[in-house]
DRENMI-124798 format. One record per residue (C-alpha): residue number from 1; residue in three letters; x, y, z. Coordinates in Angstrom, 2 decimals, always signed. Example, Ala and Ser with C-alpha at 12.3 -4.5 7.8 and 13.67 -1.06 7.14 Angstrom:
k:1&r:ALA&east:+12.30&north:-4.50&up:+7.80;
k:2&r:SER&east:+13.67&north:-1.06&up:+7.14;
***
This chain:
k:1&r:UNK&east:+94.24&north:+79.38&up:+99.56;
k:2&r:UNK&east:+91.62&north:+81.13&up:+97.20;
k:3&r:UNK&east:+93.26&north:+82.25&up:+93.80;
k:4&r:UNK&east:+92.83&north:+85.71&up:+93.03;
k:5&r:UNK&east:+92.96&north:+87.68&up:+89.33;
k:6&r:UNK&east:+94.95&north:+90.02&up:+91.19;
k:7&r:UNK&east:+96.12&north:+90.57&up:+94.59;
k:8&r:UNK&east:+94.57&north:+94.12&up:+94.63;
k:9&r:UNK&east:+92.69&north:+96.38&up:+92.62;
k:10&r:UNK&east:+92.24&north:+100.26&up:+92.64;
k:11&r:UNK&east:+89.67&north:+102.56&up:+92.14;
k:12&r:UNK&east:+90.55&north:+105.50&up:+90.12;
k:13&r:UNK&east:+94.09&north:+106.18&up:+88.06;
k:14&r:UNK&east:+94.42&north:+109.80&up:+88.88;
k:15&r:UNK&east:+97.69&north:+110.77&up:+91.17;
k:16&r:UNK&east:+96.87&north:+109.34&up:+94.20;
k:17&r:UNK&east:+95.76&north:+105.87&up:+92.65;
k:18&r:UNK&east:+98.63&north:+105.50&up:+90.68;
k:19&r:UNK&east:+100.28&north:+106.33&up:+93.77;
k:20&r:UNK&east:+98.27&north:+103.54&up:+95.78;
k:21&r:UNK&east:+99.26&north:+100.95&up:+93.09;
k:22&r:UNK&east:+102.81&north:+101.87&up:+93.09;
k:23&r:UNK&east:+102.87&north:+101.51&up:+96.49;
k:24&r:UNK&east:+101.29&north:+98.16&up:+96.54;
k:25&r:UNK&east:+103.44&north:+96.66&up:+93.99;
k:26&r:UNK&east:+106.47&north:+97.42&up:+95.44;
k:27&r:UNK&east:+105.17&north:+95.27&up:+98.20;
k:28&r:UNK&east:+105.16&north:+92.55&up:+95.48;
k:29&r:UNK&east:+101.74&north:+92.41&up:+94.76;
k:30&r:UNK&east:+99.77&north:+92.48&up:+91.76;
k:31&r:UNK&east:+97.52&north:+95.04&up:+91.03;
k:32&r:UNK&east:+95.09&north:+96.54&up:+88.58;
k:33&r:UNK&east:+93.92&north:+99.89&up:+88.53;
k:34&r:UNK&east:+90.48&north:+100.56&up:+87.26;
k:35&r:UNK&east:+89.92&north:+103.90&up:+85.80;
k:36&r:UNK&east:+86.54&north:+105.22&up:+84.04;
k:37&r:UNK&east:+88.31&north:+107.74&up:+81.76;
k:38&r:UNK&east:+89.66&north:+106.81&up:+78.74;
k:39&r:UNK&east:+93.19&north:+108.21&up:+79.60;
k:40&r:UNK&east:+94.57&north:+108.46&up:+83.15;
k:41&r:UNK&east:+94.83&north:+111.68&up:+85.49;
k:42&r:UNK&east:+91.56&north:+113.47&up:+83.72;
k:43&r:UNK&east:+90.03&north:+114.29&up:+87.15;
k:44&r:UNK&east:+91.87&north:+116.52&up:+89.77;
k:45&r:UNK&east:+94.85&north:+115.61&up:+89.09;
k:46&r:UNK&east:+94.73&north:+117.57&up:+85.62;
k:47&r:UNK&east:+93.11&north:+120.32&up:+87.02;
k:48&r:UNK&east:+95.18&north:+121.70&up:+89.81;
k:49&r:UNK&east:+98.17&north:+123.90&up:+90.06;
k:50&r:UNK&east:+101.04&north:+121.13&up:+90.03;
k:51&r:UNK&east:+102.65&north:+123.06&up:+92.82;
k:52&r:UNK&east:+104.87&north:+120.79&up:+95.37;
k:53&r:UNK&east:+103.76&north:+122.01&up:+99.04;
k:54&r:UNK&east:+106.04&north:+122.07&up:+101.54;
k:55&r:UNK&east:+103.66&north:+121.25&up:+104.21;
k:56&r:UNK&east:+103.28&north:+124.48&up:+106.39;
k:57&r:UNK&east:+99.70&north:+125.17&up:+107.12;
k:58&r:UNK&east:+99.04&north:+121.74&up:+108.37;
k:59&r:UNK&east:+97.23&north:+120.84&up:+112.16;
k:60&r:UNK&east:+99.72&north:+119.05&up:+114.21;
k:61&r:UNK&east:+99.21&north:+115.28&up:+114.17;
k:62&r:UNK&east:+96.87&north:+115.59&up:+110.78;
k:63&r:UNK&east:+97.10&north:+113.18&up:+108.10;
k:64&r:UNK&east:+97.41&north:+115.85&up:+106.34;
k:65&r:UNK&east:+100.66&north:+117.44&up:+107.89;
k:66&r:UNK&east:+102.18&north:+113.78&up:+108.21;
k:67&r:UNK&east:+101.66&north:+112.76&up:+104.56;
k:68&r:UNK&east:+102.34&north:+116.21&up:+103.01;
k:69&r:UNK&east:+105.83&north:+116.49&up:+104.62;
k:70&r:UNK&east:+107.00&north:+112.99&up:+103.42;
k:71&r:UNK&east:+105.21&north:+112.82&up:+100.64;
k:72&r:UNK&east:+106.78&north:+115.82&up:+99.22;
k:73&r:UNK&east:+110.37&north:+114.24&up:+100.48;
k:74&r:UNK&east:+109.34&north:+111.14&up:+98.05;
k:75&r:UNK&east:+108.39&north:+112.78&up:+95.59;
k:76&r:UNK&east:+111.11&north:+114.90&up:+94.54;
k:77&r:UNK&east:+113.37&north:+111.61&up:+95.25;
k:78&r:UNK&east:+110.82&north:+109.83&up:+92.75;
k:79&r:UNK&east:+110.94&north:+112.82&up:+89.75;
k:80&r:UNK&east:+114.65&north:+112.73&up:+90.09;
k:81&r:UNK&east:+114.77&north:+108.99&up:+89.75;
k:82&r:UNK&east:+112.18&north:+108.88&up:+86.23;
k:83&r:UNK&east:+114.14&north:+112.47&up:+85.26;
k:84&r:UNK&east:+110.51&north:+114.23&up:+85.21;
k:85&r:UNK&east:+110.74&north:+117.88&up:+85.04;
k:86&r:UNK&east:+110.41&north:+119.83&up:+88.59;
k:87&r:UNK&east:+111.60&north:+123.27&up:+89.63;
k:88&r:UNK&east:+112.06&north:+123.70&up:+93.31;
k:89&r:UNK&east:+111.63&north:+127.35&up:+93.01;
k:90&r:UNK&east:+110.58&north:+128.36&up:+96.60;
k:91&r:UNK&east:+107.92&north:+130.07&up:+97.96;
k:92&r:UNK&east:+106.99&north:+133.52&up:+99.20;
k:93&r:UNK&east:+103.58&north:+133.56&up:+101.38;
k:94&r:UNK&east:+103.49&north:+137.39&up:+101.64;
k:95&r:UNK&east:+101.79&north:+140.02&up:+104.72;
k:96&r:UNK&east:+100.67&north:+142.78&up:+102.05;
k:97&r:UNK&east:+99.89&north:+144.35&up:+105.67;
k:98&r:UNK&east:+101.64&north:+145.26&up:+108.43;
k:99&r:UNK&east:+98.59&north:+143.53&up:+110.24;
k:100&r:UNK&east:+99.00&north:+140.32&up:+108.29;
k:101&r:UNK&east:+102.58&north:+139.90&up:+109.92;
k:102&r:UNK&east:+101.30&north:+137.83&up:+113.13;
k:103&r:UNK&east:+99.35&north:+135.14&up:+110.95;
k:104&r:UNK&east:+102.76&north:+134.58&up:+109.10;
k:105&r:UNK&east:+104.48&north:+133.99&up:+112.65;
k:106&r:UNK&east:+101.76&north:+131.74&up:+113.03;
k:107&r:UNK&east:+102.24&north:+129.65&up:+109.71;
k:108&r:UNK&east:+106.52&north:+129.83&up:+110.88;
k:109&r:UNK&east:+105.54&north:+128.34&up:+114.13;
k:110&r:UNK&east:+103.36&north:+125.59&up:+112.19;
k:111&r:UNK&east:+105.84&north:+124.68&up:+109.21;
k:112&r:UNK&east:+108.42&north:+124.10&up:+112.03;
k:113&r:UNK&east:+106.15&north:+121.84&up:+114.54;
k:114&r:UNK&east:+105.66&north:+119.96&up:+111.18;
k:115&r:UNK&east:+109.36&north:+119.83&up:+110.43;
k:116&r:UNK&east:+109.17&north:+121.83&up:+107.46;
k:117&r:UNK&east:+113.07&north:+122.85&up:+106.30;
k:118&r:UNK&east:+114.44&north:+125.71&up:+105.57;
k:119&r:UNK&east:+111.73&north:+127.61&up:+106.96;
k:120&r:UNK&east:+112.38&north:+131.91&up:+107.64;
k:121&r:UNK&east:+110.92&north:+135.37&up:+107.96;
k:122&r:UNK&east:+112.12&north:+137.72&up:+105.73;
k:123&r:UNK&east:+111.49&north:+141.78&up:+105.93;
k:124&r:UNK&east:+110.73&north:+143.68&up:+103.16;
k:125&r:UNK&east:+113.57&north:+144.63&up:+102.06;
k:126&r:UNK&east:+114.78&north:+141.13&up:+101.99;
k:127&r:UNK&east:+111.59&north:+139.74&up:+100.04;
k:128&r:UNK&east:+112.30&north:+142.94&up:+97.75;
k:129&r:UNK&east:+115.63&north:+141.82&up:+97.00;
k:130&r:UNK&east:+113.97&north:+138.34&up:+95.77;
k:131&r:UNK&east:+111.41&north:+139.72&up:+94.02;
k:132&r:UNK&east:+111.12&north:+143.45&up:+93.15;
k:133&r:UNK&east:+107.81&north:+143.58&up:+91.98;
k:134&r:UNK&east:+106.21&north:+142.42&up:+94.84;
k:135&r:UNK&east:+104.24&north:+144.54&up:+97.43;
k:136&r:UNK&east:+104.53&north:+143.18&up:+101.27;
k:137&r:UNK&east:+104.75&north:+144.44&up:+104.45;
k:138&r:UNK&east:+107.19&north:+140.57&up:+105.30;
k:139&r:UNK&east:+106.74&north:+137.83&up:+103.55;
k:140&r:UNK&east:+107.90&north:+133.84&up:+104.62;
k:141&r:UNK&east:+109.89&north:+131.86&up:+102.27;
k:142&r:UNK&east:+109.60&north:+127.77&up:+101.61;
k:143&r:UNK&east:+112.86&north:+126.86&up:+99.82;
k:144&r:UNK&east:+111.09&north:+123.47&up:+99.32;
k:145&r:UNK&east:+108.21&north:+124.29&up:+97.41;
k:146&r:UNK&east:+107.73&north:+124.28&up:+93.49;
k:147&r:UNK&east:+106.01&north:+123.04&up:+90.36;
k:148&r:UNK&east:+106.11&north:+119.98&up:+88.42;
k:149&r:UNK&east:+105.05&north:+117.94&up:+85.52;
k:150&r:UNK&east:+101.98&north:+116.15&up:+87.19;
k:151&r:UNK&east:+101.29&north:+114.33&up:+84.18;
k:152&r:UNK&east:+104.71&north:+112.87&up:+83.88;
k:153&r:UNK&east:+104.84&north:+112.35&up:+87.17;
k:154&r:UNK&east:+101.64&north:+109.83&up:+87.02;
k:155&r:UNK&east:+103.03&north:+108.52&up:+83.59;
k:156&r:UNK&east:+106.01&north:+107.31&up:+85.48;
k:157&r:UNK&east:+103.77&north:+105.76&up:+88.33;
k:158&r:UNK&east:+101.73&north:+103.78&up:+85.65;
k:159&r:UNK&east:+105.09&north:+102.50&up:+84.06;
k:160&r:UNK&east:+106.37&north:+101.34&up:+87.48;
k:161&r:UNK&east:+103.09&north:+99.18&up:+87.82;
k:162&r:UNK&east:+103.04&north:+97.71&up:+84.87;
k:163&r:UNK&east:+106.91&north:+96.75&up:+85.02;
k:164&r:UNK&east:+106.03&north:+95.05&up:+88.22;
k:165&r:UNK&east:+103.34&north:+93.09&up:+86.37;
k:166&r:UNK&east:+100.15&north:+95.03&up:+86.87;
k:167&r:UNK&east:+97.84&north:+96.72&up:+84.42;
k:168&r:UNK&east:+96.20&north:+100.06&up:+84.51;
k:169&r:UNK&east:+93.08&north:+99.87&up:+82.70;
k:170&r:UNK&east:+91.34&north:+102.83&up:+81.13;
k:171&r:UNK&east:+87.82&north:+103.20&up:+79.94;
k:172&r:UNK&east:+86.90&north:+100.56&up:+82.75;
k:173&r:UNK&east:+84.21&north:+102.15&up:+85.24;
k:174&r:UNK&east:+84.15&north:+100.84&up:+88.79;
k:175&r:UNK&east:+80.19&north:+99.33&up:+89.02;
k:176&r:UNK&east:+80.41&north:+97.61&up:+92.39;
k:177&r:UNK&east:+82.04&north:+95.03&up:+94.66;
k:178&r:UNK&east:+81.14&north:+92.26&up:+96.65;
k:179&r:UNK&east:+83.49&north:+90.71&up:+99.55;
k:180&r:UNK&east:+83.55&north:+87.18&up:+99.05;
k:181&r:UNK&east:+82.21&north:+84.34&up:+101.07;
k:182&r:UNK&east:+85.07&north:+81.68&up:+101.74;
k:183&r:UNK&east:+87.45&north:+82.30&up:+104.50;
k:184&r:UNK&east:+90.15&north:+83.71&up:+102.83;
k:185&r:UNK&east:+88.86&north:+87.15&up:+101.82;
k:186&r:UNK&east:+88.48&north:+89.17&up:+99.00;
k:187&r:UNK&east:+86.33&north:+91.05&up:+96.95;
k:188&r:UNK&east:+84.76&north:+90.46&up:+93.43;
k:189&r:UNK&east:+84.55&north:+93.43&up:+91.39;
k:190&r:UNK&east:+82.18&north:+94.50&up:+88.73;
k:191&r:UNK&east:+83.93&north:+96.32&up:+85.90;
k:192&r:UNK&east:+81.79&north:+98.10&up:+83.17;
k:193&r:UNK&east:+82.70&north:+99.85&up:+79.84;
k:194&r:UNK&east:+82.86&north:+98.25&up:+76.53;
k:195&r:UNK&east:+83.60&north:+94.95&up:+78.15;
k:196&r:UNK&east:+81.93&north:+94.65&up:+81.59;
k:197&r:UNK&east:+84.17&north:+91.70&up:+83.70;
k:198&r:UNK&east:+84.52&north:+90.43&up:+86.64;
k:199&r:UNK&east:+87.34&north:+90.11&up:+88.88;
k:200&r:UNK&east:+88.30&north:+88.77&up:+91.91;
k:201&r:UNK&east:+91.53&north:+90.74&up:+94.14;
k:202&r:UNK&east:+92.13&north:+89.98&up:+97.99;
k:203&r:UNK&east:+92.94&north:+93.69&up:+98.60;
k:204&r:UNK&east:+90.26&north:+96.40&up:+97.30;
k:205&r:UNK&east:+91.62&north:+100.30&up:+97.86;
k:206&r:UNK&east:+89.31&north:+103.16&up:+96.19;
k:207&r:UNK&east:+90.86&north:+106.64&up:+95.34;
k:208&r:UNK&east:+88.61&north:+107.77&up:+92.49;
k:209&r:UNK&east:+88.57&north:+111.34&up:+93.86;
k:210&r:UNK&east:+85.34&north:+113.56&up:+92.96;
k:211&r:UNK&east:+83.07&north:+110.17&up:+92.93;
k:212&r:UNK&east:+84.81&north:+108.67&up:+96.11;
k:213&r:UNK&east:+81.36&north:+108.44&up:+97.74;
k:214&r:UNK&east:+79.33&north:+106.86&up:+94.84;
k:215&r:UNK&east:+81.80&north:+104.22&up:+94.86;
k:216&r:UNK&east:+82.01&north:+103.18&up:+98.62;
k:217&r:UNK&east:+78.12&north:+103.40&up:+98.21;
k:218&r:UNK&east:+78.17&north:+100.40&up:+95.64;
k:219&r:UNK&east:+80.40&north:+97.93&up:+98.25;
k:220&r:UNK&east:+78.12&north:+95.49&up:+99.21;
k:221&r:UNK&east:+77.88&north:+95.96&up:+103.19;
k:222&r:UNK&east:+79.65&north:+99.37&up:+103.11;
k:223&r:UNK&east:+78.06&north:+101.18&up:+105.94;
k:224&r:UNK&east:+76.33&north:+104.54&up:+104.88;
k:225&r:UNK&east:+76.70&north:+105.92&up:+108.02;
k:226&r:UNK&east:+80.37&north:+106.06&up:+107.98;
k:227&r:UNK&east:+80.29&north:+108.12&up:+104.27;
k:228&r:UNK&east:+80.91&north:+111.40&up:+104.31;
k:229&r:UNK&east:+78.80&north:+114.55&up:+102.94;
k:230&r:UNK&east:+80.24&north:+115.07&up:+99.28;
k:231&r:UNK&east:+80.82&north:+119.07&up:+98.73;
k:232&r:UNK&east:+82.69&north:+120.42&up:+95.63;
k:233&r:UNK&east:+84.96&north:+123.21&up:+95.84;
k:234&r:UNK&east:+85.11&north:+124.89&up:+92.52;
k:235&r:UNK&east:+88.45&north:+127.26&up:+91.60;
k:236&r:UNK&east:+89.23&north:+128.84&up:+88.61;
k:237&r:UNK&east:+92.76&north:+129.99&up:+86.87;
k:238&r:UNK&east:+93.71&north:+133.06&up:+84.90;
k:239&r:UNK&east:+96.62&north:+132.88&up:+82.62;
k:240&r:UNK&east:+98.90&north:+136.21&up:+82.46;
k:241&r:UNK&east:+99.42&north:+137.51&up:+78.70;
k:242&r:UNK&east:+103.31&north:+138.47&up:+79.43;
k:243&r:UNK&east:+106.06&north:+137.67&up:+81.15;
k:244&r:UNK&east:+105.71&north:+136.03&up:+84.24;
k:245&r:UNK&east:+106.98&north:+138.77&up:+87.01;
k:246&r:UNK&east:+108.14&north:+136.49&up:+89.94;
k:247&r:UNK&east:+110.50&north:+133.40&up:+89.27;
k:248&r:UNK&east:+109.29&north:+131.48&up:+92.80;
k:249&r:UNK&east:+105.31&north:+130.72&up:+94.10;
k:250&r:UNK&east:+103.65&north:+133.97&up:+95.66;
k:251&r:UNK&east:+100.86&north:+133.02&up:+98.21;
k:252&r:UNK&east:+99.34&north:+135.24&up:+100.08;
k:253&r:UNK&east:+97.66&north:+134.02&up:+103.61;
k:254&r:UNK&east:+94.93&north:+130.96&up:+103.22;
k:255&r:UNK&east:+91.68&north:+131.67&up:+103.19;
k:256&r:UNK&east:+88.73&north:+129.85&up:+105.05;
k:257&r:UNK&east:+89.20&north:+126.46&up:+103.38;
k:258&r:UNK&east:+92.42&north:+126.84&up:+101.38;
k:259&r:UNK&east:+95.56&north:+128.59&up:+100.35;
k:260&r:UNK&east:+93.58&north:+131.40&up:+98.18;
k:261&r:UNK&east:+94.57&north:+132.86&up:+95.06;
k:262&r:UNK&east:+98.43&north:+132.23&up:+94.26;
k:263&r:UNK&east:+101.03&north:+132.97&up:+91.54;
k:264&r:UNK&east:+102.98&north:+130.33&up:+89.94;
k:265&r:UNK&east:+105.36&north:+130.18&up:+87.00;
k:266&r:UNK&east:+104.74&north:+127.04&up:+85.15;
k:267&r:UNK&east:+107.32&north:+124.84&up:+83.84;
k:268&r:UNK&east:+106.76&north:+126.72&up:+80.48;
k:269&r:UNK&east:+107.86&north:+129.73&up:+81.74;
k:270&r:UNK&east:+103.94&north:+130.87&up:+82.25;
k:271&r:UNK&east:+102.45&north:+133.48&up:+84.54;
k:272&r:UNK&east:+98.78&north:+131.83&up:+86.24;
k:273&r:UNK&east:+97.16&north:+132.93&up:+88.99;
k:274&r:UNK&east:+94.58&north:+130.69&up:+90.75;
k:275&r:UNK&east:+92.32&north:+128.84&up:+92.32;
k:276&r:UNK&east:+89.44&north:+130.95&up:+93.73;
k:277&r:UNK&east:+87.03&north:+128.76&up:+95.55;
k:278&r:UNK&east:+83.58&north:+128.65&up:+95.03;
k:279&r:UNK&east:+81.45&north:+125.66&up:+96.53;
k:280&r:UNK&east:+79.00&north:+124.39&up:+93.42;
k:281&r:UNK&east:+76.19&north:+121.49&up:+93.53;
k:282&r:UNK&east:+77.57&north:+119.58&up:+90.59;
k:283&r:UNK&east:+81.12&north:+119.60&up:+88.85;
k:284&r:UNK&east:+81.47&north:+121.49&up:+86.34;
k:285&r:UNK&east:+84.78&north:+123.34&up:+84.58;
k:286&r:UNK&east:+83.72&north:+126.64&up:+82.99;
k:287&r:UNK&east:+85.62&north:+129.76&up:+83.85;
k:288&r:UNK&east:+83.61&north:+133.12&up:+83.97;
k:289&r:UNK&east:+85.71&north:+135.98&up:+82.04;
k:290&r:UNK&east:+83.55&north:+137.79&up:+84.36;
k:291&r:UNK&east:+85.49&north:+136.81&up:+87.34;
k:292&r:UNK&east:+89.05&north:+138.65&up:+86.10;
k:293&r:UNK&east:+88.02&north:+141.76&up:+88.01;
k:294&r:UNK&east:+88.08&north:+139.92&up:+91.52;
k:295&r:UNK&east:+91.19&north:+138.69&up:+90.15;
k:296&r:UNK&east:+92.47&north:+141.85&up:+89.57;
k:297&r:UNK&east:+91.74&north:+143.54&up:+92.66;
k:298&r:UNK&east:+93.13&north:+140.22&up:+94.84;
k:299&r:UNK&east:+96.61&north:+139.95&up:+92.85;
k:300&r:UNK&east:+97.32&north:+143.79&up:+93.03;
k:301&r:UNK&east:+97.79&north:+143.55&up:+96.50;
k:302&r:UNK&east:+100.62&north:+141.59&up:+96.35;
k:303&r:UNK&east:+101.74&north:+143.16&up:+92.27;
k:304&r:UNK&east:+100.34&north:+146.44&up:+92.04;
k:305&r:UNK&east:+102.22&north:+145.96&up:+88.83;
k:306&r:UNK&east:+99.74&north:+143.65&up:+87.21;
k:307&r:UNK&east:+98.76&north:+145.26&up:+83.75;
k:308&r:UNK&east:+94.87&north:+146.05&up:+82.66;
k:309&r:UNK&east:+93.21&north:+143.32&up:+80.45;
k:310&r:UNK&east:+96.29&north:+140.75&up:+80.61;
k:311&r:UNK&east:+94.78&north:+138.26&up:+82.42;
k:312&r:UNK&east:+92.73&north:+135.71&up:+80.10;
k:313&r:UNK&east:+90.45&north:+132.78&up:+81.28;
k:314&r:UNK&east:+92.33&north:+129.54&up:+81.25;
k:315&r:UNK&east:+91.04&north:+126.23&up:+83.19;
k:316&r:UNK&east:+89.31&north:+124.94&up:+86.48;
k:317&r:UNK&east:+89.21&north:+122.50&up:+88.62;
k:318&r:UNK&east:+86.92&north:+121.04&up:+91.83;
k:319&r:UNK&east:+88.10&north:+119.79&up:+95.00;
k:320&r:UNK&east:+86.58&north:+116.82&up:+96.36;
k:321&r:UNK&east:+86.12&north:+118.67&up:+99.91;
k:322&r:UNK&east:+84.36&north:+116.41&up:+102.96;
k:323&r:UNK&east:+83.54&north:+119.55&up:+104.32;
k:324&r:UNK&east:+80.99&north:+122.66&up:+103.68;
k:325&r:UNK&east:+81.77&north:+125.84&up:+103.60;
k:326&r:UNK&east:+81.34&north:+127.36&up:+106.67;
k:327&r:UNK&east:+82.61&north:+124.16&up:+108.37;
k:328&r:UNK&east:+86.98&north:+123.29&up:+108.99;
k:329&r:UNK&east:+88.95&north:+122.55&up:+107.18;
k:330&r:UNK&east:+88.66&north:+118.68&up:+106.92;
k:331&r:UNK&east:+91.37&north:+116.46&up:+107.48;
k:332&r:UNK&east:+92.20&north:+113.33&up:+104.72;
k:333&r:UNK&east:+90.04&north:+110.06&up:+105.35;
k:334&r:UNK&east:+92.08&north:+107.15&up:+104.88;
k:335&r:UNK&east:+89.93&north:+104.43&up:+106.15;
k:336&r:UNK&east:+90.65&north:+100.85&up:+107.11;
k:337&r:UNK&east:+88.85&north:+97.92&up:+108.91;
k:338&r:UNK&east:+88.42&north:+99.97&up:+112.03;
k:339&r:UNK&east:+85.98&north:+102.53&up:+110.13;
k:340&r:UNK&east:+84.16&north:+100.12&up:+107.60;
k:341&r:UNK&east:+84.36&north:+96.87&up:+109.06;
k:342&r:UNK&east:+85.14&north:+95.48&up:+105.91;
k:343&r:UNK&east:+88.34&north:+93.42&up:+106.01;
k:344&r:UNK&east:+91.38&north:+93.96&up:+102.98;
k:345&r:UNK&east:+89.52&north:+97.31&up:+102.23;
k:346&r:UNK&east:+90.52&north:+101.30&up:+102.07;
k:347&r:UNK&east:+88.58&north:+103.78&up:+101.39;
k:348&r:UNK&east:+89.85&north:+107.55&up:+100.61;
k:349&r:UNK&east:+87.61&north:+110.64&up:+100.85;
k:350&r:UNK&east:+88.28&north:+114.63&up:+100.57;
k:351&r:UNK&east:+91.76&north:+113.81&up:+98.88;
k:352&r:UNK&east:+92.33&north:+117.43&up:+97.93;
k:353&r:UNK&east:+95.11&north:+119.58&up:+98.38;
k:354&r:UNK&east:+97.83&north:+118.82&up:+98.92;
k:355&r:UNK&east:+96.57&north:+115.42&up:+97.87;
k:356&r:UNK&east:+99.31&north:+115.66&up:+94.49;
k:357&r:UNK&east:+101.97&north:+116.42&up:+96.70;
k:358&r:UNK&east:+101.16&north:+114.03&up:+100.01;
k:359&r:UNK&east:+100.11&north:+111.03&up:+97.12;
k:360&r:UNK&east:+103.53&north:+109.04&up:+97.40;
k:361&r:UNK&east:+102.59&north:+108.88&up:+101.22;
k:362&r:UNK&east:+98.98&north:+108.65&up:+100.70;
k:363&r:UNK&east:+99.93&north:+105.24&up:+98.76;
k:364&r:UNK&east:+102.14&north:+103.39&up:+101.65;
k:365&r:UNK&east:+99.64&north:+104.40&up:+104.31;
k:366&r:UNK&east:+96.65&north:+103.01&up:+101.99;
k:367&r:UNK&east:+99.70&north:+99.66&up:+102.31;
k:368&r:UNK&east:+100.01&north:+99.88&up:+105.73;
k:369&r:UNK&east:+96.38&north:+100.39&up:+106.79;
k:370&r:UNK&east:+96.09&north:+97.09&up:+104.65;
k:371&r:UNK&east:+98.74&north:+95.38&up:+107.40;
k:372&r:UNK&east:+101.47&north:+96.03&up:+104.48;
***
């Protein structure tokens, strides 16, 4: 048997890394998780809106339905175990028109076939009762949804690795990988940063999110082919400058290619309102104070309420989307063998939303697409 440095290493220490490491070590491996950034969860997972799905939108039999579901079951069961802060608040996706009514029958019908709980129609009246400031024609309520401490949440992940004897290791770019020759497996991996080194692993999985391409591209027989297009789905967040008017998440339908401009009440108590999407060439985080007055006009359909010149800019964030934008809505790529040919490896690509919430998931089928 070949001797390995570790049994696997990962690509990229955001969320769903942390996740895939977690996962693996409880399996009783040893693992390392590579990240470029000289702190973990820098990338999307820092720059999304830490809201815990429950998994209604989702295409029957998608990854995406699957993985958010259980993942989101996990997941609170995790936060309550490492006592990170979470508030299960509930959600409200809102018809601001009578004529939006059917597509929230249609989301019902969905969150059920995907065994969503707690899933209902409310009227107005009932909706009202909830939340008075709102403005709907019905709305839908998710008691499972809410917001958490992200950061915490991947904090906790790294500490569960490195009890179990792995390392995360920051400031360590992924350069490339190499399966090796004898019969038992394995890849060698080139690490860069202030100490370029070399290891060896018998399991490989890469989850570096926005550069998930660029790094399948540098395994050595990686097929191109099988790679998808990289497009990057910019949203930005306004931050209200008062107090926050609904205690639960207010969504109104999705849009082409996500769930559109929603309201959330951070764990600080915090009014923000966010993402918008915008596709963009190259990543890049600056929010236009320009933009408020689409923000404006959007939110006031749903809180008429909303006061002139309290929204300020605050952060934003880019999807890694495998799909353009007048193309659907992709599903997750988790790929094994079968896709790459490349035995002991997994590849992930377009882990967006609700990548945070599904990563728990994401991590044991990385595991089990390994035969773990």
């Amino acid at each position: 048997m070949a001797e390995f440095d570790f049994d696997a290493v990962v690509v990229g220490a955001g969320a769903v890394g942390l996740a895939c490491g977690y996962a693996l070590s409880r399996r009783g491996l040893t693992v390392a998780v590579l990240e470029q950034d000289a702190a973990i969860g820098q990338g999307v997972s820092s720059r999304n809106s830490e809201v815990i799905h429950g998994g209604l939108y989702y295409p029957t039999g998608s990854l995406k339905a699957r993985l958010c579901v259980s993942g989101r079951r996990m997941l609170y069961a995790f936060l309550d175990a490492h006592h990170v802060a979470y508030d299960r608040c509930g959600k409200l996706v809102v018809a601001t028109l009578e004529d939006e009514i059917p597509r929230l029958e249609a989301i019902l019908d969905q969150a059920t076939t995907n065994d969503v709980e707690g899933m209902r129609m409310l009227t107005r009246d009932e909706a009202l009762a909830l939340e008075p400031e709102l403005s709907c024609a019905a709305a839908l309520i998710s008691p499972e949804s809410g917001v958490f401490d992200s950061h915490g949440y991947m904090l906790a992940l790294q500490g569960e690795i490195e009890q179990a004897g792995g390392a995360v290791v920051l400031s360590t770019p992924f350069e490339g990988a190499s399966p090796l020759a004898h019969g038992d497996g394995g890849f060698k991996v080139r690490a860069g940063g202030a100490e370029p080194t070399t290891l060896t692993c018998r399991y490989l999985v890469t989850a570096p999110g926005l550069s998930a391409q660029g790094v399948a591209a540098h395994i050595e027989g990686f097929p191109s082919a099988v790679i998808p297009e990289a497009h990057f789905g910019k949203g930005m967040y306004f931050r209200l400058q008062g107090k926050a008017p609904f205690a639960r998440l207010i969504y109104p339908p999705p849009i082409p290619g996500a769930l559109g401009t929603h309201y959330r009440r951070d764990l600080g108590g915090q009014a923000v309102f966010g993402p918008d999407l915008a596709y963009v060439d190259e990543p890049n985080y600056v929010v236009d104070p320009g933009a408020a007055d689409s923000f404006y006009r959007y939110i006031r359909k749903f809180w008429p309420g909303l006061p002139d010149g309290s929204l300020a800019p605050d952060y934003a964030g880019v999807r890694p989307k495998i799909h353009g934008p007048d193309e659907p809505q992709a599903d997750f790529r988790i790929d094994g063998v079968d896709v790459h040919g490349i035995p002991g490896l997994v590849t992930l690509f377009g882990i967006e939303s609700p990548g945070l919430t599904s990563s728990m998931a994401i991590g044991d089928e990385a595991a089990r697409t390994l035969g773990l």
